[in-house]
BABALUM-728747 format. One record per residue (C-alpha): residue number from 1; residue in three letters; x, y, z. Coordinates in Angstrom, 1 decimal. Last residue first. Layout:
+-----+-----+--------+--------+--------+
:   n : res :      u :      v :      w :
+-----+-----+--------+--------+--------+
: NUM : ALA :      X :      Y :      Z :
...
+-----+-----+--------+--------+--------+
END
This chain:
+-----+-----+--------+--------+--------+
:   n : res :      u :      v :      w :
+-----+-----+--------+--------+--------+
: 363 : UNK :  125.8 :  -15.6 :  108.6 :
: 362 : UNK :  124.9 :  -15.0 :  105.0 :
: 361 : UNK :  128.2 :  -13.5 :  103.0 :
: 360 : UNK :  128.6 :  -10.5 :  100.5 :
: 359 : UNK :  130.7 :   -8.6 :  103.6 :
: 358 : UNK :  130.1 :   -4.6 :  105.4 :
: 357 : UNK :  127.5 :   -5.2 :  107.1 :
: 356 : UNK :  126.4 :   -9.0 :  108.4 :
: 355 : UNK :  124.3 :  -11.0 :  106.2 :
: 354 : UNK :  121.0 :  -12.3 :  107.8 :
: 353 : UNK :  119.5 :  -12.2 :  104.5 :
: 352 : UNK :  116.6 :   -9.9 :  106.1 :
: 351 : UNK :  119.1 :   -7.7 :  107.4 :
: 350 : UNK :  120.7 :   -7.6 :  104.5 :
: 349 : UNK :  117.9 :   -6.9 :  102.6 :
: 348 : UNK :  116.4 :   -4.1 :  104.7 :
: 347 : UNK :  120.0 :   -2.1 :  105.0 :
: 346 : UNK :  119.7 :   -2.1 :  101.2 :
: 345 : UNK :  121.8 :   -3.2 :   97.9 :
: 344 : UNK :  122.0 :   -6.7 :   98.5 :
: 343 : UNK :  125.5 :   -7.9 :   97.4 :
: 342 : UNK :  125.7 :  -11.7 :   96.7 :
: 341 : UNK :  121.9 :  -12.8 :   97.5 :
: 340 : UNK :  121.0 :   -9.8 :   95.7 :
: 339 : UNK :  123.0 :   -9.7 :   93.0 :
: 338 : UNK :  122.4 :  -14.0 :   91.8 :
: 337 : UNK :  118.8 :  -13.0 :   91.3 :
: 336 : UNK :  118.9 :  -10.2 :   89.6 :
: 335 : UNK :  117.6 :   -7.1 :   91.5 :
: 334 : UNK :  114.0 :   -5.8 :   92.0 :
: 333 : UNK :  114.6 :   -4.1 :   95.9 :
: 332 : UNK :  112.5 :   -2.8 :   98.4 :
: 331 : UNK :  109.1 :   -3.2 :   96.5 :
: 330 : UNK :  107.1 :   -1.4 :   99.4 :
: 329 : UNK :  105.4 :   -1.7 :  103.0 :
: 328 : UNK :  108.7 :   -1.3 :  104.6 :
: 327 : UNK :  109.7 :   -4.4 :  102.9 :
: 326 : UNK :  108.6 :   -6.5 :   99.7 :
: 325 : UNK :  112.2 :   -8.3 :   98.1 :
: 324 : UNK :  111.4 :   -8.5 :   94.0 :
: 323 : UNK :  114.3 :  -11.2 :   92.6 :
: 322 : UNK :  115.0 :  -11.8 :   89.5 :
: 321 : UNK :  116.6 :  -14.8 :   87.7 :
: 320 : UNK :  114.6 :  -17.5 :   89.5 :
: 319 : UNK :  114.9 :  -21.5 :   90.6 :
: 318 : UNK :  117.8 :  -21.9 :   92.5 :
: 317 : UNK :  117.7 :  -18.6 :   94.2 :
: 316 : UNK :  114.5 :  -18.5 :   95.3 :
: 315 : UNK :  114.2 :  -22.0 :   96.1 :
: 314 : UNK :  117.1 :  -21.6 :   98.7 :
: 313 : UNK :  115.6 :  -18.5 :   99.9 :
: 312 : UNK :  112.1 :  -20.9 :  101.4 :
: 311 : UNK :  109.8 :  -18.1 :  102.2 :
: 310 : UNK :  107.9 :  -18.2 :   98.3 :
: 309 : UNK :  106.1 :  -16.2 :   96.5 :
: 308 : UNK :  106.5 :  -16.8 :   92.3 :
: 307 : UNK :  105.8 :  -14.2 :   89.6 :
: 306 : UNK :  106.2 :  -16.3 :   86.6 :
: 305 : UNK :  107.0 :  -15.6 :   82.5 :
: 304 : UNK :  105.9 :  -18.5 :   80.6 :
: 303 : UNK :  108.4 :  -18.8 :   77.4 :
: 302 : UNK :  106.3 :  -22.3 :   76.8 :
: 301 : UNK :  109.1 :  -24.6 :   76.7 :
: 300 : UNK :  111.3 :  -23.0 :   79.2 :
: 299 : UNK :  109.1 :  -21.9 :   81.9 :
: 298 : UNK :  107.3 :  -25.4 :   81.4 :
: 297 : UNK :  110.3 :  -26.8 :   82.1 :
: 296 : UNK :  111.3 :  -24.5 :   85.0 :
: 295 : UNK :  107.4 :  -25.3 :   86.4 :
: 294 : UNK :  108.0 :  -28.8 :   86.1 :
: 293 : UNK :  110.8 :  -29.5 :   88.1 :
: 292 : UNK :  109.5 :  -27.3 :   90.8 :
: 291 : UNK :  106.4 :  -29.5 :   91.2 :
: 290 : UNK :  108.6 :  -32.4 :   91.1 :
: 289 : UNK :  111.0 :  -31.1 :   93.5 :
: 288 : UNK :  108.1 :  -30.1 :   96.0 :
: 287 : UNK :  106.2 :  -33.5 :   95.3 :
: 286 : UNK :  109.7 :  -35.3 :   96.6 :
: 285 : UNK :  110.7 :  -32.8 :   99.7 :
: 284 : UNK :  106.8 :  -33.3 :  100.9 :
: 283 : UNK :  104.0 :  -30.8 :   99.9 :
: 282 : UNK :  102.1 :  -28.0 :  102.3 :
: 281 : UNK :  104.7 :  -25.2 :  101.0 :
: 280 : UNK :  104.9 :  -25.5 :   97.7 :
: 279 : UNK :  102.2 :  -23.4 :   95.7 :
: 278 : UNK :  103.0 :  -20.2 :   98.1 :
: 277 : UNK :  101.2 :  -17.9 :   96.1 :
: 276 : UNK :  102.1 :  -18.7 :   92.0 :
: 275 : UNK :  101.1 :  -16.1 :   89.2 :
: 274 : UNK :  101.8 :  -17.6 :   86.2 :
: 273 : UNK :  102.2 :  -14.8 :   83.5 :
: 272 : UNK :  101.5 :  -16.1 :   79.4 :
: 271 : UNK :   98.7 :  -18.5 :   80.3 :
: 270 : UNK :   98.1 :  -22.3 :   78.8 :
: 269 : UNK :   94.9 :  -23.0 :   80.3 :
: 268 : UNK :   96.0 :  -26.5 :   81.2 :
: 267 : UNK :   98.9 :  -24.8 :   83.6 :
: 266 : UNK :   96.2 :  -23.7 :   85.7 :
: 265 : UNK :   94.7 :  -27.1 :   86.2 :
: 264 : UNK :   97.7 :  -28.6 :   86.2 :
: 263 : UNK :   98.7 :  -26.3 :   89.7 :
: 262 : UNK :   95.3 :  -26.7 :   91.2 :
: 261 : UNK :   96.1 :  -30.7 :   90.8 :
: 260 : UNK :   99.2 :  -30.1 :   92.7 :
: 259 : UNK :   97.6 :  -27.9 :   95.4 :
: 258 : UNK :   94.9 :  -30.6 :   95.8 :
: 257 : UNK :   97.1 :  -33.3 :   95.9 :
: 256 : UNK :   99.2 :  -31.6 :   98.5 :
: 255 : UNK :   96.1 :  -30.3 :  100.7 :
: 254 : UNK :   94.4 :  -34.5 :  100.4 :
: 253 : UNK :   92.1 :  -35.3 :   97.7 :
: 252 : UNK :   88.4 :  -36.0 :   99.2 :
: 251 : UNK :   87.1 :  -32.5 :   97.6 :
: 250 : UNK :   87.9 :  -33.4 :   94.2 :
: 249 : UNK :   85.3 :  -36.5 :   94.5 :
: 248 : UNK :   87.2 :  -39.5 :   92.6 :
: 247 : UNK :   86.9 :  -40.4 :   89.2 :
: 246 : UNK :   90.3 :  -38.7 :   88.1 :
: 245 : UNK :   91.8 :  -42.1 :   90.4 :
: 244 : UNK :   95.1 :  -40.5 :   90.8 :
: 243 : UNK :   98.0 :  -43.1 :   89.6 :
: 242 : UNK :   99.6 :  -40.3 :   87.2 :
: 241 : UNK :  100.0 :  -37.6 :   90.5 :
: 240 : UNK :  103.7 :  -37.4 :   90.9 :
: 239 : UNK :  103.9 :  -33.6 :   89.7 :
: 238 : UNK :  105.4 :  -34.9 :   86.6 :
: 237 : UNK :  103.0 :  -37.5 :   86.0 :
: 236 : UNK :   99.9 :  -34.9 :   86.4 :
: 235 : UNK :  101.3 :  -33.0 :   83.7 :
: 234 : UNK :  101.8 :  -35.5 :   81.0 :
: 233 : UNK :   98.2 :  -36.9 :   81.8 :
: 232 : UNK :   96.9 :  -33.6 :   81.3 :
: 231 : UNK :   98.7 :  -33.3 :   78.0 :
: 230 : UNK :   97.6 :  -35.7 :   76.7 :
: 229 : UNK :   93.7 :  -35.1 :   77.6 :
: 228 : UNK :   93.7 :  -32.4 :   75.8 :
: 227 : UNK :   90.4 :  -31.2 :   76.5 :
: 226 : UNK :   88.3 :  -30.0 :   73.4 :
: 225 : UNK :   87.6 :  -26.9 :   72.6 :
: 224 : UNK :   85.0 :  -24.1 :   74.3 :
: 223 : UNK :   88.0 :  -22.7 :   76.1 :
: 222 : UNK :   85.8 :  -22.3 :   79.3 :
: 221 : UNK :   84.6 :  -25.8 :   78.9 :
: 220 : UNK :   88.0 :  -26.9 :   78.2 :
: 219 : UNK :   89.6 :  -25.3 :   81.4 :
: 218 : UNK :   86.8 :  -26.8 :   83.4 :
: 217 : UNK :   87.8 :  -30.2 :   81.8 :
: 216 : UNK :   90.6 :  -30.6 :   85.0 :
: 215 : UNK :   88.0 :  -30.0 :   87.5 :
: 214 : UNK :   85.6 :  -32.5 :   86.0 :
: 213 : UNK :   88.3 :  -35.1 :   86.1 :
: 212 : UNK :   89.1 :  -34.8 :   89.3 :
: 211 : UNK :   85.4 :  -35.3 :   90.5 :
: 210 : UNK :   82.7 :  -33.0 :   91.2 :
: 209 : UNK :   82.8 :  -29.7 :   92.8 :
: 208 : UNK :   85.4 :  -27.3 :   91.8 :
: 207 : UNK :   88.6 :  -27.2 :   94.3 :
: 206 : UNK :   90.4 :  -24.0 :   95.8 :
: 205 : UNK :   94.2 :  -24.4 :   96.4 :
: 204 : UNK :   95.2 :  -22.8 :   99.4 :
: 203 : UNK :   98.4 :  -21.2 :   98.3 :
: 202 : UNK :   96.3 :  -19.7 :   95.4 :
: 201 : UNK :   97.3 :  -19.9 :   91.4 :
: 200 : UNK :   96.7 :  -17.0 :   89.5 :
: 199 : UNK :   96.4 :  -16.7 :   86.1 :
: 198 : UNK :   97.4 :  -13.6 :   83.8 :
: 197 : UNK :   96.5 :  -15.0 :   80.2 :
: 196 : UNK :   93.3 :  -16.8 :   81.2 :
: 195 : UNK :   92.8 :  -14.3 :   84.2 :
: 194 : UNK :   92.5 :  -11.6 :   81.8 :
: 193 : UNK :   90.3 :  -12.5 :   79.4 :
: 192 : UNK :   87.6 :  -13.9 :   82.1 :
: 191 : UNK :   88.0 :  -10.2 :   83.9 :
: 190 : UNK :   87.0 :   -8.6 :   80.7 :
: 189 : UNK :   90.4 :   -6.3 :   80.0 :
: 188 : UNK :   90.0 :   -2.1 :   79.8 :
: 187 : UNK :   90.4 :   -2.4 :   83.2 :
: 186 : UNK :   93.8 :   -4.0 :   83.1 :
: 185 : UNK :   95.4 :   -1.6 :   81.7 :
: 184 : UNK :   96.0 :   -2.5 :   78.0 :
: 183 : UNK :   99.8 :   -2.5 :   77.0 :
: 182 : UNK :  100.8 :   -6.0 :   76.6 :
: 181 : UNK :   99.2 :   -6.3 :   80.4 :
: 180 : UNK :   98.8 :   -3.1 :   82.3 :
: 179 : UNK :   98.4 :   -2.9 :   86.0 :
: 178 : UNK :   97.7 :    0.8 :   87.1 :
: 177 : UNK :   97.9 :    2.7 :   90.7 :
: 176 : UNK :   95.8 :    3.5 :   93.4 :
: 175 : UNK :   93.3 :    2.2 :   95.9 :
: 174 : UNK :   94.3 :   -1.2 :   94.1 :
: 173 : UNK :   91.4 :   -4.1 :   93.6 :
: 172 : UNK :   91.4 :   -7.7 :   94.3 :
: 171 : UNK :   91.2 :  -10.8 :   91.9 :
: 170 : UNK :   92.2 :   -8.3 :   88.8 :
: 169 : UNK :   95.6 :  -11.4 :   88.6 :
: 168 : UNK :   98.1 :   -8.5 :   89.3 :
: 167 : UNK :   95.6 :   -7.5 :   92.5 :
: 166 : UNK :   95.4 :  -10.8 :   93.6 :
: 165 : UNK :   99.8 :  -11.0 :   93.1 :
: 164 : UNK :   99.7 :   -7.9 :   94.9 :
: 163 : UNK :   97.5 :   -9.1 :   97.8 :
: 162 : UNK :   99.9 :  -12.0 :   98.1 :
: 161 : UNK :  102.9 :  -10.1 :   98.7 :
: 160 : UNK :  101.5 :   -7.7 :  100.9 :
: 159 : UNK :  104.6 :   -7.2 :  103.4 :
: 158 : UNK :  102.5 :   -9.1 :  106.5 :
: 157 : UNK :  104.5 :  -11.9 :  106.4 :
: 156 : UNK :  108.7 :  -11.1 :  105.8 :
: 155 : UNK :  109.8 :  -10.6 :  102.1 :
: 154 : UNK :  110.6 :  -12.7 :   99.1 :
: 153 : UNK :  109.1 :  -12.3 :   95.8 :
: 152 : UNK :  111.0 :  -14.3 :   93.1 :
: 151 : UNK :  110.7 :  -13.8 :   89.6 :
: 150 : UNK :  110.7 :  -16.2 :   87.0 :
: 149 : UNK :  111.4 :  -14.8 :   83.5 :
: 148 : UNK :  109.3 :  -14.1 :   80.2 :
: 147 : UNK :  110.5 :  -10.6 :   78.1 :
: 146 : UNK :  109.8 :   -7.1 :   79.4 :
: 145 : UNK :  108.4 :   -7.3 :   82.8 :
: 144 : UNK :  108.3 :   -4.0 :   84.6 :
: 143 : UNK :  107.8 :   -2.9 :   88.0 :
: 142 : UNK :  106.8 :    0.1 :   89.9 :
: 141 : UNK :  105.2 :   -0.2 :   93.7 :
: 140 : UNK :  104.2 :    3.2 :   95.2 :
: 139 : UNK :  102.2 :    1.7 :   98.2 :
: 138 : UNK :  101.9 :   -1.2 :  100.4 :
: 137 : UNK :   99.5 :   -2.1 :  103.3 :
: 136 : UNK :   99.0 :    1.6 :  103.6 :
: 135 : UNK :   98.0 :    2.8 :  106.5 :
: 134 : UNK :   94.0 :    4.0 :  106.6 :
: 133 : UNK :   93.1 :    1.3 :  108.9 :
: 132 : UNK :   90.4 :   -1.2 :  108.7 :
: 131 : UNK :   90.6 :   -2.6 :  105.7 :
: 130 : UNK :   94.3 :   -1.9 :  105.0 :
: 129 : UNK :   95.3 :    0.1 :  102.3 :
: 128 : UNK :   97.2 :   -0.8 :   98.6 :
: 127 : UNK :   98.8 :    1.3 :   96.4 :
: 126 : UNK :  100.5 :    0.6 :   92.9 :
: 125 : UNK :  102.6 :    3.2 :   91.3 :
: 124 : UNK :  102.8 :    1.2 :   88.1 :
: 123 : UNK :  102.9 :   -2.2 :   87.3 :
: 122 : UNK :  103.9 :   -3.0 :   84.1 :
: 121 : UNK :  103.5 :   -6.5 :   82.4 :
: 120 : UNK :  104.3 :   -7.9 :   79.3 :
: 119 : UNK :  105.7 :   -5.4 :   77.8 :
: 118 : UNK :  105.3 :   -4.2 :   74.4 :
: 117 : UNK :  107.8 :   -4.4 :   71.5 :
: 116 : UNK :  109.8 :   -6.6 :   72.9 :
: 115 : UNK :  108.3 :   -9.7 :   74.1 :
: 114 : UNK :  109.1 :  -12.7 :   71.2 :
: 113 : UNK :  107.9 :  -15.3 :   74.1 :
: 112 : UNK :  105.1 :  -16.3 :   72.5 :
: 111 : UNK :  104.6 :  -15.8 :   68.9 :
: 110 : UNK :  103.4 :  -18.8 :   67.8 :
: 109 : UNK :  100.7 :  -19.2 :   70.4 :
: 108 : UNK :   99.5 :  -15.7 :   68.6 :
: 107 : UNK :   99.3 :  -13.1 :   71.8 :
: 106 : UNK :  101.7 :  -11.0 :   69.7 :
: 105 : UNK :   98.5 :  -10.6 :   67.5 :
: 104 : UNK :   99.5 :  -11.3 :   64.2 :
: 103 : UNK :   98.7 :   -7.7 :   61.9 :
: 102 : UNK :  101.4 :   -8.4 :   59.3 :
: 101 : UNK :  100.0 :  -11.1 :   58.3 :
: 100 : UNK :  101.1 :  -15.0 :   58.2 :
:  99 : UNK :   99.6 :  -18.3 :   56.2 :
:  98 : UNK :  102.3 :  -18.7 :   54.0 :
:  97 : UNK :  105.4 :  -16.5 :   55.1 :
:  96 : UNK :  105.2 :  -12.7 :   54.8 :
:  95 : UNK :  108.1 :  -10.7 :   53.1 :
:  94 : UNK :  110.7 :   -8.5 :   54.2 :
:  93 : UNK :  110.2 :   -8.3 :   57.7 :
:  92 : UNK :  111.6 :   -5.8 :   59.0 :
:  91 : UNK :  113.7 :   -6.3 :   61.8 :
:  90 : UNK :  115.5 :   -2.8 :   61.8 :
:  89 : UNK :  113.4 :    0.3 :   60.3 :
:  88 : UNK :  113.9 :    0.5 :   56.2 :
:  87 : UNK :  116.5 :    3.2 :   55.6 :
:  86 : UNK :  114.9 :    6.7 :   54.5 :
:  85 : UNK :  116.6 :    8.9 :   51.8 :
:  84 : UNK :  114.1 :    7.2 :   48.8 :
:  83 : UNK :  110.5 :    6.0 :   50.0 :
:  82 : UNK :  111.0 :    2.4 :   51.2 :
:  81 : UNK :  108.8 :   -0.2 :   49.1 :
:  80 : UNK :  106.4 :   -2.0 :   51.2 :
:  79 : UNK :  107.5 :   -5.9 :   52.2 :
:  78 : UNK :  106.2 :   -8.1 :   49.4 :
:  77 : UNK :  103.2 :  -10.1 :   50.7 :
:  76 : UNK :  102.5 :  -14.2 :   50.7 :
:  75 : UNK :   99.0 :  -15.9 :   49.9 :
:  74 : UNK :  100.9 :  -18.6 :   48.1 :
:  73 : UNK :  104.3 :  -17.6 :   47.7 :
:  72 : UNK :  105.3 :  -14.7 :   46.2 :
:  71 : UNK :  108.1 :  -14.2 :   43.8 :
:  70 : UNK :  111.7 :  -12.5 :   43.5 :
:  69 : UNK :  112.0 :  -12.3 :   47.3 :
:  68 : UNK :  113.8 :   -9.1 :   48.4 :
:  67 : UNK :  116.8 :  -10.6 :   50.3 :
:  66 : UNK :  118.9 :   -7.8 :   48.6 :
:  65 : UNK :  117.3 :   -4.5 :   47.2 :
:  64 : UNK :  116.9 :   -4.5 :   43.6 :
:  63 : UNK :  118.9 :   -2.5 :   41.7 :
:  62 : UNK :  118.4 :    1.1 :   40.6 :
:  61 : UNK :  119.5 :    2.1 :   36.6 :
:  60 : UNK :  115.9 :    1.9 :   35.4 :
:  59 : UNK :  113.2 :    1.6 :   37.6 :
:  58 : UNK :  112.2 :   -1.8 :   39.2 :
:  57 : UNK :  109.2 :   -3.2 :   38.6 :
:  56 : UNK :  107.3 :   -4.8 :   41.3 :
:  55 : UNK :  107.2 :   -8.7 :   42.3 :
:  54 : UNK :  104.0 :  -10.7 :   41.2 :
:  53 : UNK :  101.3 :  -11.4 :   43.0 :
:  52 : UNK :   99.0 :  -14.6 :   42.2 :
:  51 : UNK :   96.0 :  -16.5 :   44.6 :
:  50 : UNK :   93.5 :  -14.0 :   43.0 :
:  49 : UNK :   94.5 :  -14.3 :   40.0 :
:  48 : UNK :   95.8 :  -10.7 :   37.7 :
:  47 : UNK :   93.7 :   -9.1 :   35.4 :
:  46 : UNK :   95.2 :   -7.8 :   31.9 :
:  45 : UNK :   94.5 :  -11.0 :   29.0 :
:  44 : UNK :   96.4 :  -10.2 :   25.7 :
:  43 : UNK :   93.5 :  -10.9 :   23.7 :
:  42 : UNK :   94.7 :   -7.7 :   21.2 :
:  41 : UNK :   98.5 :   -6.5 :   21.7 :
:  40 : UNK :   98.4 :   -3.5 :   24.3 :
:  39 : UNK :   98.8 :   -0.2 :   22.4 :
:  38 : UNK :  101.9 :    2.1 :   22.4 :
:  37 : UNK :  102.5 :    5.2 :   23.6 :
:  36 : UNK :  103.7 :    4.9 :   27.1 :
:  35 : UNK :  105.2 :    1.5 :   27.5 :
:  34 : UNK :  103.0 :   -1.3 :   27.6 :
:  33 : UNK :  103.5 :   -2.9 :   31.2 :
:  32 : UNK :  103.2 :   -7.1 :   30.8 :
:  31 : UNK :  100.3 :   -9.1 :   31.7 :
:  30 : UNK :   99.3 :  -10.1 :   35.3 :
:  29 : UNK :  100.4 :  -13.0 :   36.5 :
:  28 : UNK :   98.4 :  -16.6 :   35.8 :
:  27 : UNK :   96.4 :  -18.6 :   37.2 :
:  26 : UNK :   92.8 :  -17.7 :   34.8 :
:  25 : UNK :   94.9 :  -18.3 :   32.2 :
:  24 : UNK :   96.9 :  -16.0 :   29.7 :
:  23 : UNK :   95.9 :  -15.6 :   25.9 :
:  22 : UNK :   97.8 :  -16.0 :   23.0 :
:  21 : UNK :   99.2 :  -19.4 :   23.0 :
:  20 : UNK :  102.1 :  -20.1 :   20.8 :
:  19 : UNK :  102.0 :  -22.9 :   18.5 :
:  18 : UNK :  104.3 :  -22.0 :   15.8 :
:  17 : UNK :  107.0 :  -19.5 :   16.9 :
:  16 : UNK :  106.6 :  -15.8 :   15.8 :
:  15 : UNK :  108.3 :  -14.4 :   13.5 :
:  14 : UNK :  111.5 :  -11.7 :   13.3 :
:  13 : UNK :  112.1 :   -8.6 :   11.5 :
:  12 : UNK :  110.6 :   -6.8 :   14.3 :
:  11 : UNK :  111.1 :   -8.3 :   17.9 :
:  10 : UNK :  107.9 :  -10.3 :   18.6 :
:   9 : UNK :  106.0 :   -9.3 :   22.1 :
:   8 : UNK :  105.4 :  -12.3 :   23.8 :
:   7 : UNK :  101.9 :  -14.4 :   23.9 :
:   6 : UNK :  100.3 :  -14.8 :   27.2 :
:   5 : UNK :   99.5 :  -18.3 :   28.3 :
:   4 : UNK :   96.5 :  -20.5 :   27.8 :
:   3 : UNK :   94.1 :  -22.3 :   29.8 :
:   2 : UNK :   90.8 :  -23.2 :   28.2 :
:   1 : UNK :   88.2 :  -20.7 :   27.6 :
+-----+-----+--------+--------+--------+
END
């Protein structure tokens, strides 16, 4: 039948118009309520497209809430009508743009860094042992990332810091204690899953046999999708590496190329927490801005929230806004950056900072 459009209803006493289709096409919304008691005018099509909604009526003598969109877009949805007494919750969305449900995963590439409604991390009561002794190496550690930052752990050697960030990244195992990432402990994660979106990056950067080029399309092969190539060459300019031959053996780089090709690597599989060990110490002053450089970009761009080690307290407070300080075998302190270099809040920290009692100074 060809396309034609449904015919209004004619006031009495008056005719209809010359011309007027009768029927509605295959395209277009649904016909038109008939009040209780009377009948529906004959060929008046009643079936609705499938690529149509319209917007619902509105009962008599109650207006139509504002920012309510009169029509749907192309596979769009009218937010759910709110039962009378009961406000509509904050931040609803009233209507669904072209291409988007309600049910997006918040790990969607479009929806990083909108944390809120579940955290990104939370470590809770976390307990680690030594090998050979039964004292803890750490125990009780509670933290909570809500929304992407960089965090700084500092401590003395032998506080744990690097076991936790194996444990964070399911390389190692706690005695105790959970590690849940946007709500799912870790257990309940395939190991693979999690260290794509929770990805650690060793002080001693481990290389994949074959050539440079082979380690930086292992991310592709795991992704099953092409390598962006673009992108790889981006990254390896910023951390000073754009005239590396990506035919050469992977195991003939030097430690700083390593660690800085280690670093693209990981930054190739696009993850939401960076976990970084260390990643600075074995480069020169120039590689060790670069390399910083990039990770605050990156920070930035993506919303990449990092968990970074380091020893050097000028880096910690230059490039972080939270500050985890590991002693007596346990998070100490998790302060704001610019807090705990000013006004640490322990004995441990001070004396750590070097800062004499009693003033907000380092010695």
């Amino acid at each position: 039948m060809a396309p034609s459009t449904a015919a209004k209803r004619v006031p009495k006493g008056r005719k209809r118009p010359e011309n007027t289709a009768a029927c509605i096409s295959t395209r277009s919304t649904a016909a038109k309520r008939v009040p209780k008691g009377r009948k529906r005018p004959e060929n008046t099509a009643a079936c609705i497209s499938t690529r149509s909604t319209t917007v619902k009526r509105v009962p008599k003598g109650r207006k139509r809430p504002e920012n309510t969109a009169a029509c749907s877009s192309t596979r769009s949805t009218t937010a759910k009508r709110v039962p009378k007494g009961r406000k509509r919750p904050e931040n609803t969305t009233v209507c669904i743009s072209q291409g988007e449900s309600r049910g997006q995963s918040p790990l969607d590439p479009s929806l990083k860094g909108r944390v809120g409604r579940v955290k990104l991390l939370d470590i809770t009561n976390l307990t680690k042992h030594h090998h050979k002794e039964n004292s803890p190496l750490f125990s009780g550690i509670n933290a909570q990332i809500n929304e992407p930052c960089i965090i700084s752990v500092i401590g003395a050697s032998g506080q744990g810091k690097s076991t936790l960030l194996r444990i964070i990244g399911m390389l190692e195992s706690a005695d105790e204690g959970t590690v849940r990432y946007r709500n799912r402990l870790s257990s309940e994660w395939f190991p693979h899953d999690w260290r794509t979106k929770v990805c650690y990056v060793a002080q001693q950067a481990v290389m994949l046999a074959g050539s440079v080029e082979d380690n930086l399309r292992t991310v592709s092969r795991l992704q099953k999708k092409e390598m962006d190539i673009k992108l790889a060459k981006q990254l390896l300019h910023a951390v000073k590496l754009e005239d590396l031959d990506w035919n050469k053996r992977a195991a003939d780089l030097s430690g700083g190329e390593k660690q800085r090709l280690a670093l693209v690597r990981s930054l190739l599989l696009r993850p939401e927490v960076l976990l970084l060990d260390e990643i600075t110490a074995s480069l020169d002053i120039q590689s060790k801005q670069a390399v910083e450089q990039l990770l605050l970009d990156w920070h930035n761009k993506e919303g990449v929230a990092m968990i970074w080690i380091t020893h050097d307290l000028e880096q910690a407070s230059q490039t972080s806004s939270q500050i985890w300080f590991m002693a007596n075998n346990t998070l100490c302190e998790n302060s704001p950056t610019k807090t705990f270099f000013e006004c640490p809040a322990t004995d441990l920290a001070r004396g750590f900072l070097q800062i004499p009692d009693g003033t907000g100074e380092q010695a």
